[in-house]
MDAnalysis code that builds the backbone (N, CA, C; Angstrom):
import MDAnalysis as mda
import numpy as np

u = mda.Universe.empty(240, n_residues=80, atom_resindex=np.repeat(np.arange(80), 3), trajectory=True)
u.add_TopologyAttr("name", ["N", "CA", "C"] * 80)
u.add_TopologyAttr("resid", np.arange(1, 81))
u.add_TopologyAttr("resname", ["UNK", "UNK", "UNK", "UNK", "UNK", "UNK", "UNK", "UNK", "UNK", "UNK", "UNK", "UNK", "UNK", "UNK", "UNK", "UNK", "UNK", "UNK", "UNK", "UNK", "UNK", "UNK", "UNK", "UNK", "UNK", "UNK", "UNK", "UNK", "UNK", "UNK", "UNK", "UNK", "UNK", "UNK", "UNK", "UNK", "UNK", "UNK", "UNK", "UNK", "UNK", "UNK", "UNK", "UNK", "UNK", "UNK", "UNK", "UNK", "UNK", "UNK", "UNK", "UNK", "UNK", "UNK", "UNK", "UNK", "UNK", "UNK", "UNK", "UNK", "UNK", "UNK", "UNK", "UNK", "UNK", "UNK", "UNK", "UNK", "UNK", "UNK", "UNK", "UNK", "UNK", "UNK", "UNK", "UNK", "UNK", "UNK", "UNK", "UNK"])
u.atoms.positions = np.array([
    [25.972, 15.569, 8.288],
    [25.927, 14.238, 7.735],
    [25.878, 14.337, 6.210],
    [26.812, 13.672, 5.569],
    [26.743, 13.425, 4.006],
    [25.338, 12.624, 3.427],
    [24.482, 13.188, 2.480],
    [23.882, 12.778, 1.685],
    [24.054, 11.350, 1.072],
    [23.906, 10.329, 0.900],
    [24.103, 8.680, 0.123],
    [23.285, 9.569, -1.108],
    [23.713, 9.462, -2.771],
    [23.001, 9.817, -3.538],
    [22.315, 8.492, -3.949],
    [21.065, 7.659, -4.541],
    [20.823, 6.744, -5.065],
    [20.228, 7.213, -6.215],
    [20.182, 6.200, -7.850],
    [19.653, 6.394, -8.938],
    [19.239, 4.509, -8.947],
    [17.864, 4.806, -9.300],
    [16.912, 3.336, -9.623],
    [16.765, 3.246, -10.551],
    [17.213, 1.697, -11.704],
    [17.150, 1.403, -12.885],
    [15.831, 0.217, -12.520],
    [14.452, 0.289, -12.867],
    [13.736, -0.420, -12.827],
    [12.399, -0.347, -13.483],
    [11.953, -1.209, -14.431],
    [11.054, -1.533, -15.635],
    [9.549, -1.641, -14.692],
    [9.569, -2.094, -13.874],
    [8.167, -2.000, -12.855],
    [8.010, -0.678, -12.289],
    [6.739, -0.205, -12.626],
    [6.657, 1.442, -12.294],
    [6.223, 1.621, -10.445],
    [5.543, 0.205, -9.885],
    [4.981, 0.059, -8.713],
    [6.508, -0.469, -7.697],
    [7.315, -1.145, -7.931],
    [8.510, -1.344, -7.220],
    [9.132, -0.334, -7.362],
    [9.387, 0.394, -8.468],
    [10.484, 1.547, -8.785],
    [9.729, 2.423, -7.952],
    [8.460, 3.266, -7.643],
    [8.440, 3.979, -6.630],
    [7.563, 4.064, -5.133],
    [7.755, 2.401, -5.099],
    [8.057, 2.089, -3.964],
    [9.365, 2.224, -3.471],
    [10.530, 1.862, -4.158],
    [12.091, 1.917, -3.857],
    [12.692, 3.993, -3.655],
    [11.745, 4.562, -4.561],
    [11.876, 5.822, -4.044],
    [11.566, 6.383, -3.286],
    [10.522, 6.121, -2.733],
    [9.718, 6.223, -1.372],
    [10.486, 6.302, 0.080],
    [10.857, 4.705, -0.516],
    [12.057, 4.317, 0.805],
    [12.933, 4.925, 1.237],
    [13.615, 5.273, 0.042],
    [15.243, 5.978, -0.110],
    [15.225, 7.059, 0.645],
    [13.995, 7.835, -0.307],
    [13.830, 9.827, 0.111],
    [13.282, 9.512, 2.077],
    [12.827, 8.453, 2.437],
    [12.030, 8.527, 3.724],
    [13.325, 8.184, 4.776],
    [14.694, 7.581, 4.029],
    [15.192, 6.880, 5.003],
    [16.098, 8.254, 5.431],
    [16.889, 8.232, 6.473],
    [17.753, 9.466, 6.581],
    [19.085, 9.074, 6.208],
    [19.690, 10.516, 5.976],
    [21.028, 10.178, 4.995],
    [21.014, 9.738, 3.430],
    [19.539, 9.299, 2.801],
    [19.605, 9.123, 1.839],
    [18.999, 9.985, 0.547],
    [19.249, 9.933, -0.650],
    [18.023, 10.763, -1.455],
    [18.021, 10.169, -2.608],
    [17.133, 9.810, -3.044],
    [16.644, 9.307, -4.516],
    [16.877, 10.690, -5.788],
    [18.284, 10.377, -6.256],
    [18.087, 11.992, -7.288],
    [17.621, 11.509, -8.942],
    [17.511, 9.701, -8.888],
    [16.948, 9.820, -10.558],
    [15.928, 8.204, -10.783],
    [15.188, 8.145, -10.891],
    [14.351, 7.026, -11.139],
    [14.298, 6.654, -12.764],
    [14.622, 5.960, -13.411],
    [14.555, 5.190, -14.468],
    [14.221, 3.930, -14.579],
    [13.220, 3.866, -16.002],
    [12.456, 3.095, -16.271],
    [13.228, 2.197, -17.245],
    [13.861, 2.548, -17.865],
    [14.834, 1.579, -18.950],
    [16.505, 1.917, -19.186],
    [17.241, 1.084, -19.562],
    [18.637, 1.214, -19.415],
    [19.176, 2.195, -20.002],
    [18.511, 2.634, -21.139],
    [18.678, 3.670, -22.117],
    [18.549, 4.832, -21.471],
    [17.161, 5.273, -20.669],
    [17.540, 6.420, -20.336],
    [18.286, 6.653, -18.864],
    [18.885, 5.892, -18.505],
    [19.751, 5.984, -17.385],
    [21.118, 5.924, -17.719],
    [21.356, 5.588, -19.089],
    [23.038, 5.696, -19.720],
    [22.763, 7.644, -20.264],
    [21.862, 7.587, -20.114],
    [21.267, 9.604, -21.153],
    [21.750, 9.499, -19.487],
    [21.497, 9.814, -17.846],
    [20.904, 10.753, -17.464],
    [22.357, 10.502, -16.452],
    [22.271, 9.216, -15.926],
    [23.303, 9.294, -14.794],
    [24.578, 9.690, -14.797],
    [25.007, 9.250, -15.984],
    [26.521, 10.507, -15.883],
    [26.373, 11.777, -15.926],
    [25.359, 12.512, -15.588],
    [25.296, 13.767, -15.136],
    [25.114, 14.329, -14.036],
    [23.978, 12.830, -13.096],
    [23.576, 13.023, -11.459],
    [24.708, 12.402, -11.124],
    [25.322, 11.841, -11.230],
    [26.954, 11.003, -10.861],
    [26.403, 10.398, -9.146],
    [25.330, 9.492, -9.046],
    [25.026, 9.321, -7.669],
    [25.938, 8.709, -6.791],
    [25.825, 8.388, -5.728],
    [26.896, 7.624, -5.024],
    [26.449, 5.923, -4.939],
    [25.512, 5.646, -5.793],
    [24.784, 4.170, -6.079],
    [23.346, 4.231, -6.688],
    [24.145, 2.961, -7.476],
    [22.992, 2.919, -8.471],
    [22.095, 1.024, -7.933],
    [20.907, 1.681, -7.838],
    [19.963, 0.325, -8.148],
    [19.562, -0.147, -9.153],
    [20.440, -1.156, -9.719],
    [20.206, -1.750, -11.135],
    [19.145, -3.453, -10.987],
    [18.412, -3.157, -11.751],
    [17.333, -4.277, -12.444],
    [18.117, -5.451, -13.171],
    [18.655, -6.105, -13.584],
    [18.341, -7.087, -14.420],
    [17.843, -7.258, -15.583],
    [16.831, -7.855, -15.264],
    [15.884, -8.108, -16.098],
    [15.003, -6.389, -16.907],
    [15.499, -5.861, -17.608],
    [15.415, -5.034, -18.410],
    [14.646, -4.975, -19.490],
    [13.614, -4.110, -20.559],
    [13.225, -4.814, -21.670],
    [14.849, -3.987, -22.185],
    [14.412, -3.981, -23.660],
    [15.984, -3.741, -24.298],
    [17.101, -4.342, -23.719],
    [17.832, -3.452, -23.472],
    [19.272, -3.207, -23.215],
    [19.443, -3.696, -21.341],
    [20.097, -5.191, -20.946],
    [19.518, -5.606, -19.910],
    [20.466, -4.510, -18.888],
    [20.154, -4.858, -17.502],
    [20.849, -4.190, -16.977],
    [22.168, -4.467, -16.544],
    [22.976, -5.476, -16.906],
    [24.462, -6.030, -17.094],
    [25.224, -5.164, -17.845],
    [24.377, -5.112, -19.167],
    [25.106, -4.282, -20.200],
    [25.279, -2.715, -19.650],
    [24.073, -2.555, -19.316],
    [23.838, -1.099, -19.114],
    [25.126, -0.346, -17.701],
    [25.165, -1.444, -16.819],
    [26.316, -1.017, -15.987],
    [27.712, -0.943, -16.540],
    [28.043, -2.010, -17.907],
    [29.092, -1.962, -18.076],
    [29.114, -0.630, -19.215],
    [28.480, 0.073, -19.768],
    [29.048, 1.159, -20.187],
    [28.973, 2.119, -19.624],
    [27.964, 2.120, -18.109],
    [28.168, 3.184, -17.444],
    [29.501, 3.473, -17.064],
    [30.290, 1.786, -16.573],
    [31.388, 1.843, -15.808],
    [32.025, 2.777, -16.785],
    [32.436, 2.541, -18.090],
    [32.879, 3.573, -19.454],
    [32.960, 4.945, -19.169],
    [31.302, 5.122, -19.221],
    [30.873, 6.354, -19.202],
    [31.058, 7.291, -18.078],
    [31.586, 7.035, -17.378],
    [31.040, 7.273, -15.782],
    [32.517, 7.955, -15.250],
    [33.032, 8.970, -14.957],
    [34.326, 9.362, -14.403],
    [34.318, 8.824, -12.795],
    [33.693, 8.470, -12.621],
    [33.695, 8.322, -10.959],
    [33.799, 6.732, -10.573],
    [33.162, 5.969, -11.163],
    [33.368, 4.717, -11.704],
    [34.738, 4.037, -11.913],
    [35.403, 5.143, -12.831],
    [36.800, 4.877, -13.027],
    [37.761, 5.027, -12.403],
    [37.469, 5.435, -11.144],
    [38.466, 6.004, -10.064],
    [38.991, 4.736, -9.391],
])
């Protein structure tokens, strides 16, 4: 069975790993990056290249609208 990769963009530290919890517990899935702000998930995820990302919204900084659209940029897999 293939792995689902997930990466969590979320500013609440008690939902964000609750949502990791879930992921790593469910089967088929794995939580490979938890982030707290948009910034460091534009640094990290084009390197874990997951197979889905859980994006927030409501963001401080850089919201999470923006932050998907330069991933889409950033992102070779995205662009496919």
């Amino acid at each position: 069975m293939d792995i689902i990769s997930v990466a969590i963009v979320e500013d609440n530290h008690d939902i964000r790993s609750a949502m990791e919890l879930l992921i790593n517990g469910s089967e088929g899935y794995a939580c490979i990056g938890a982030f707290n702000n948009a910034e460091n998930a534009l640094e990290k995820i084009p390197q874990l290249l997951p197979n889905v990302v859980l994006m927030d919204f409501n963001l401080p900084g850089m919201n999470g609208i923006e932050c998907i659209t330069r991933l889409k940029g950033s992102t070779p897999i995205c662009n496919s």
